[in-house]
N, C-alpha and C positions, 0 to 999 in steps of 0.2 A: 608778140606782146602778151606773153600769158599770165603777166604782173601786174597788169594795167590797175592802174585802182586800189593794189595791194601793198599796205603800209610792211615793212619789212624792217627789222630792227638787226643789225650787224654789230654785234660785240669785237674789239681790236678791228675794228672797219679801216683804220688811216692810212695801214701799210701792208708789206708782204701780200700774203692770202688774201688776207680782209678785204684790203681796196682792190684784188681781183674780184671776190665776190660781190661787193658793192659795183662795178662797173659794168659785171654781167648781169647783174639783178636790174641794174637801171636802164639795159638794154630789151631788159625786154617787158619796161615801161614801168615799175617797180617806184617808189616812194620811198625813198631811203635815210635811216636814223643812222648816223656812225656814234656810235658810245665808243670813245674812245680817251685811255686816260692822258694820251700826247695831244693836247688840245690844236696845236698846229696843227699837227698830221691829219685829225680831224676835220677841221675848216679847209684844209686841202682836199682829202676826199669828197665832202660836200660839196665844194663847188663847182668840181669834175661832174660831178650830177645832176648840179643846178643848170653848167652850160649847155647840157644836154636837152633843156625841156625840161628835165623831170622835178617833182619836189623834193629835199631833203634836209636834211639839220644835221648840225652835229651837236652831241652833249659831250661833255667833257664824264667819261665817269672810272670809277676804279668799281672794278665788279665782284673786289673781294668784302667790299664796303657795303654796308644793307642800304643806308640810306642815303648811297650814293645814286645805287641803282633803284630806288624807290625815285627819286628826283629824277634820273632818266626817265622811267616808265611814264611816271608823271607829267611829265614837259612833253612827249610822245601825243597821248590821248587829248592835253589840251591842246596841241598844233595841229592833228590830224584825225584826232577822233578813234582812232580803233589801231591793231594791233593784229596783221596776219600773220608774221612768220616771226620768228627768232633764231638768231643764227650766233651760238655760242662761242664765237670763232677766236675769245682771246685767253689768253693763256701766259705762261712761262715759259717760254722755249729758247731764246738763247740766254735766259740764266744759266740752262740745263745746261750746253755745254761749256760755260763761265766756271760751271762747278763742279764738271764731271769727274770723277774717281771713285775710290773703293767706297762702299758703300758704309763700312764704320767710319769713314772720316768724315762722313755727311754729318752736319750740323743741325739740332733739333729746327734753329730757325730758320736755316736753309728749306728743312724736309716744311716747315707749317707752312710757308711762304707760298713753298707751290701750292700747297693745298689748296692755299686759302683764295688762292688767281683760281686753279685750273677745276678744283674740284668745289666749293662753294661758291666762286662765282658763278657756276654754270647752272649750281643750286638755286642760287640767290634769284638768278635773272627769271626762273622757270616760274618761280614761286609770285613774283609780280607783274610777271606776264600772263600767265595763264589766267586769274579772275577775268580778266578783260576777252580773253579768245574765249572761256565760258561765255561770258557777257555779248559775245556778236554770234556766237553758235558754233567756233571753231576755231581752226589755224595748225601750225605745222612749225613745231620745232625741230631743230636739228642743232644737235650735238657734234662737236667734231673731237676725234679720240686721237688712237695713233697705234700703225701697226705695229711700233715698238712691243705693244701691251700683249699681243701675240707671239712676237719671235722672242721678247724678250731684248736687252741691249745693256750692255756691261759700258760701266759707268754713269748708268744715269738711273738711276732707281727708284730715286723720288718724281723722277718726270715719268717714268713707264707706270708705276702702281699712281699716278695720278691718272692716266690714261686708261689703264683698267676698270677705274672707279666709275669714269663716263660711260664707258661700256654697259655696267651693270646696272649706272643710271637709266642710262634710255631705256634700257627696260622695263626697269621698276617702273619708270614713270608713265611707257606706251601705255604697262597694265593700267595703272591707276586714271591717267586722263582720255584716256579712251573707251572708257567702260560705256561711255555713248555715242562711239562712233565718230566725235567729230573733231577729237585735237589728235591729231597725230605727234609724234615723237621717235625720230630716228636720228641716224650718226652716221658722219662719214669718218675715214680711217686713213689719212692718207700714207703714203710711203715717206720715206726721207726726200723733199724737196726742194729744189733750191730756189733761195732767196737770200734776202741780206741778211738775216742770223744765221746763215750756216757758214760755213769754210768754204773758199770758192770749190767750183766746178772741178778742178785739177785734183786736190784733196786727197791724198789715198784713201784714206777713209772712207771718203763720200763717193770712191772710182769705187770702192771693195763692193757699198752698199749696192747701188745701182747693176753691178755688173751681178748679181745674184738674182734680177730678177728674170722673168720670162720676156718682157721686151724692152731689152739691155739698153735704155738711154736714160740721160736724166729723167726728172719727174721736174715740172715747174707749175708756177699757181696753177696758171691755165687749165694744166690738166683737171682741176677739180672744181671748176666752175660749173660744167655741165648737168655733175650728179648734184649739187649743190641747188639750180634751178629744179631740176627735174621732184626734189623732194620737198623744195619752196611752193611748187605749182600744182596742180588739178591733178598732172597726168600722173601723180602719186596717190591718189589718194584712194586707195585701199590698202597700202603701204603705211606698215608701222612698226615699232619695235626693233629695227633692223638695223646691222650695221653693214655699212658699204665699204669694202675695199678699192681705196682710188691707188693703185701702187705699184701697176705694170705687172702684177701676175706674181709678187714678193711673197705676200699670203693666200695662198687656198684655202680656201674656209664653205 
């Protein structure tokens, strides 16, 4: 229970990842917000965590929207008072392979779009979270990237330099909110895994990615709950800045 007590806010929380990580966080006693813009999927995840014991809500939000996610934040501190963790976990990902190909055929508002999901909303959410983690003396954001942004990935260009971009946020941002020690700010990286956006299990593709790594099996949510808590919780907390490879050994870094 090293969550007990601790308000946690889950961006795209309703499905895939997300409501892994919502289900692990609520397991170890966690208080869970799903901002989620599939308003179902969200009252679904919530009440996965309600039958549990624990507390949680869902908002309905879009994160590329300022005053979407200002009305999140906001409905957050008035149901539960404070704000520990943020967990930036939604994004564009199977747009990305809805539109994957050469990279001049990419469309200006295809490329803004992701941005505007994967790389300002993880802006946006930081920016009206954080006064409040100032305001209780701390908290621990995490960013989630993607090891694309390292190996690189042909056909998808605007999702990989969107995932770079998080990379070089969390650090800009560890420097700036941490200058007293008490908000942390790090990121996980996962590998290619499977869930309902990708191509099944079978895929050559998705056989090519996996079998490149050092321990040759799929990757699924699961796998990235752990580092996920562990960067939510205490037992990180002299940890900052940092990017975690969740990916079976794909990237050495």
């Amino acid at each position: 229970m090293r969550l007990r007590d601790r308000v946690v806010i889950v961006t795209g929380g309703g499905k895939g990842i997300g409501l892994r990580y919502v289900r692990g966080l609520a397991a170890e006693g966690a208080t869970i917000v799903v901002a989620e813009i599939d308003e179902a999927a969200a009252e679904h995840a919530a009440s996965e965590v309600r039958a549990v014991g624990n507390r949680a809500m869902e908002v309905p939000t879009d994160v590329s929207d300022e005053a979407s996610v200002r009305r999140m934040v906001e409905r957050t501190i008035s149901e539960f008072g404070t704000i520990d963790v943020l967990i930036n976990n939604a994004a564009r990902f199977a747009a990305a392979w809805d539109e994957r190909g050469p990279s001049d055929e990419l469309t200006v508002e295809q490329w803004d779009r992701m941005f505007a999901v994967n790389v300002r909303g993880t802006w946006l959410c930081c920016k009206h979270v954080v006064p409040h983690m100032r305001e209780r003396g701390g908290g621990s954001i995490i960013n989630v990237s993607s090891g694309t942004a390292w190996k690189g990935s042909t056909g998808f260009l605007h999702y990989v330099t969107s995932k770079a971009a998080i990379a070089g946020m969390t650090r800009a941002l560890a420097r700036e909110y941490g200058a007293d020690g008490r908000i942390r700010v790090n990121c996980i990286a996962p590998g290619s895994t499977e869930s309902e956006t990708l191509p099944p299990a079978g895929d050559a593709e998705h056989m090519r990615v996996f079998s490149q790594r050092i321990m040759q099996r799929p990757e699924v949510p699961e796998d990235l709950v752990g580092t996920a808590l562990f960067l939510a919780s205490d037992d990180s907390a002299f940890v900052t800045g940092q990017t975690i490879h969740v990916d079976g050994g794909s990237v050495l870094s």
